[in-house]
N, C-alpha and C positions, 0 to 999 in steps of 0.2 A: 855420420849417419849409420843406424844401423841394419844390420845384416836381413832383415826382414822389409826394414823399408825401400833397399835396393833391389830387392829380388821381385816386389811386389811391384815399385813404381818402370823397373823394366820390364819385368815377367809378365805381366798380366798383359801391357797392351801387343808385347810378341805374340803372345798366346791368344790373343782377340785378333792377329793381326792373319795368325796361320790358319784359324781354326775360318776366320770369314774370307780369305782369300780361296780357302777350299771349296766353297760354295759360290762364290763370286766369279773364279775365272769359268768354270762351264758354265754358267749360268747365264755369263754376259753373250757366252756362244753360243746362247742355244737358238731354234729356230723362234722358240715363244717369246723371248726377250724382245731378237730383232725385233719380231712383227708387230710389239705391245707400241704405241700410239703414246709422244712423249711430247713435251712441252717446247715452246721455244726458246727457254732460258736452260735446255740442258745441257750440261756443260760438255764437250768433246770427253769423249771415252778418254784419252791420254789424260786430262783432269784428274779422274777419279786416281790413280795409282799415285799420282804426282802428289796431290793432296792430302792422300791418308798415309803414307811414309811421314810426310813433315806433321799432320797433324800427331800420330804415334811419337812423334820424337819430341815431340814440346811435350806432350800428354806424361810423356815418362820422364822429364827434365822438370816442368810442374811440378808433378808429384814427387818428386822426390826433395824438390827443395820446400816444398810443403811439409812433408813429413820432418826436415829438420828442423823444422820451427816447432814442431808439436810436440806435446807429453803424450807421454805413453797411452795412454787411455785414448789420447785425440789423436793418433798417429794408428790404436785398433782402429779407431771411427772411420778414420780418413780411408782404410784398406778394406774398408767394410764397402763402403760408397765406391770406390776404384775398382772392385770387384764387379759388384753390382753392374757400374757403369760397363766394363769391358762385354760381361754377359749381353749383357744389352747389343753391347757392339755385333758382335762376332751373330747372335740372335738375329738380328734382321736381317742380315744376309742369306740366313738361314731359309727363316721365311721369306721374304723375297724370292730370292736366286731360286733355291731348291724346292720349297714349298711352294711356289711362285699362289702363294695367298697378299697379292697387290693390296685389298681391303685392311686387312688384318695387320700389313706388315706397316700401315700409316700411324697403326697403334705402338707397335714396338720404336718406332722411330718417335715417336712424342716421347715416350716415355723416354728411350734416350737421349732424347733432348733435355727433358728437363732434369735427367741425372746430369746430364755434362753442365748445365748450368748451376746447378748445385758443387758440384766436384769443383766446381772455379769458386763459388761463391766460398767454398769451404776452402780450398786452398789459399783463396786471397785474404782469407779471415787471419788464416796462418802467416804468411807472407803477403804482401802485394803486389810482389815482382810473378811468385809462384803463380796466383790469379790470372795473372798477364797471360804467361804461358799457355792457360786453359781458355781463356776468352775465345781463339780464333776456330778452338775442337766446338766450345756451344755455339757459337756463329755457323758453323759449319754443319751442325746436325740439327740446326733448328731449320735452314734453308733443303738440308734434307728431307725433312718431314715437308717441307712444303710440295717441292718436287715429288715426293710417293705421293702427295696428295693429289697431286697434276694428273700423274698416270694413271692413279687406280679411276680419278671424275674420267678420264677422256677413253678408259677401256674395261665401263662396265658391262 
């Protein structure tokens, strides 16, 4: 593999992982959070950390045996979309937590939903094992988006 595919398939979700943990851990403390009106499928605070470590580490394991499988041109593509996707990441937290825009931030989470099911679709095009890997990250921000959807209906 090369030296840009590793740096990108670990870099990017570190860098998604530091930049949305920074607006996530106050965020989750803050008094507005508490008091925001949440669903009864939400999962226990311990969930969330537990879940985005392993989804980060398939996400960067994915991607990278993705990009072995790819030419050059479809291994720019794939870092183009990895990119994208991570902004996304790190973005809603952003909005949520710190911007605390609940409406708005239903939006960023669709949208990364539907990057993480692309980034699988495109991985698994590459590999199939790769795809595997990314399945459980779009499973897991497609029930996100449902959930911001939950809080923002139940605390307009």
């Amino acid at each position: 593999m090369d030296k840009k595919s590793v740096i990108s398939s670990v870099g990017l979700p570190i860098a998604a992982a530091a930049l949305g943990s920074v607006a996530t851990a106050s965020g989750t403390k803050s008094r507005w959070y508490q008091e925001l009106e949440k669903p009864p499928f939400q999962p226990p605070a311990l969930a969330f950390p537990i879940a985005w470590s392993v989804l980060y580490a398939q996400s960067a394991v994915g991607s990278g045996m993705a990009q072995a499988h790819l030419d050059e041109a479809g291994r720019r593509e794939y870092r183009r979309k990895l990119a994208l996707n991570m902004a996304l990441n790190a973005g809603w937290c952003w909005s949520f937590f710190r911007g605390r825009q609940v409406g708005g931030s239903v939006l960023v989470a669709g949208a990364l939903a539907a990057s993480t099911a692309d980034l699988a679709r495109t991985a698994a095009k590459a590999d199939r094992r790769a795809g595997a890997f990314l399945v459980p990250y779009a499973a897991w921000t497609g029930f996100a988006t449902v959930l911001n959807g939950a809080i923002w209906r139940r605390n307009r």
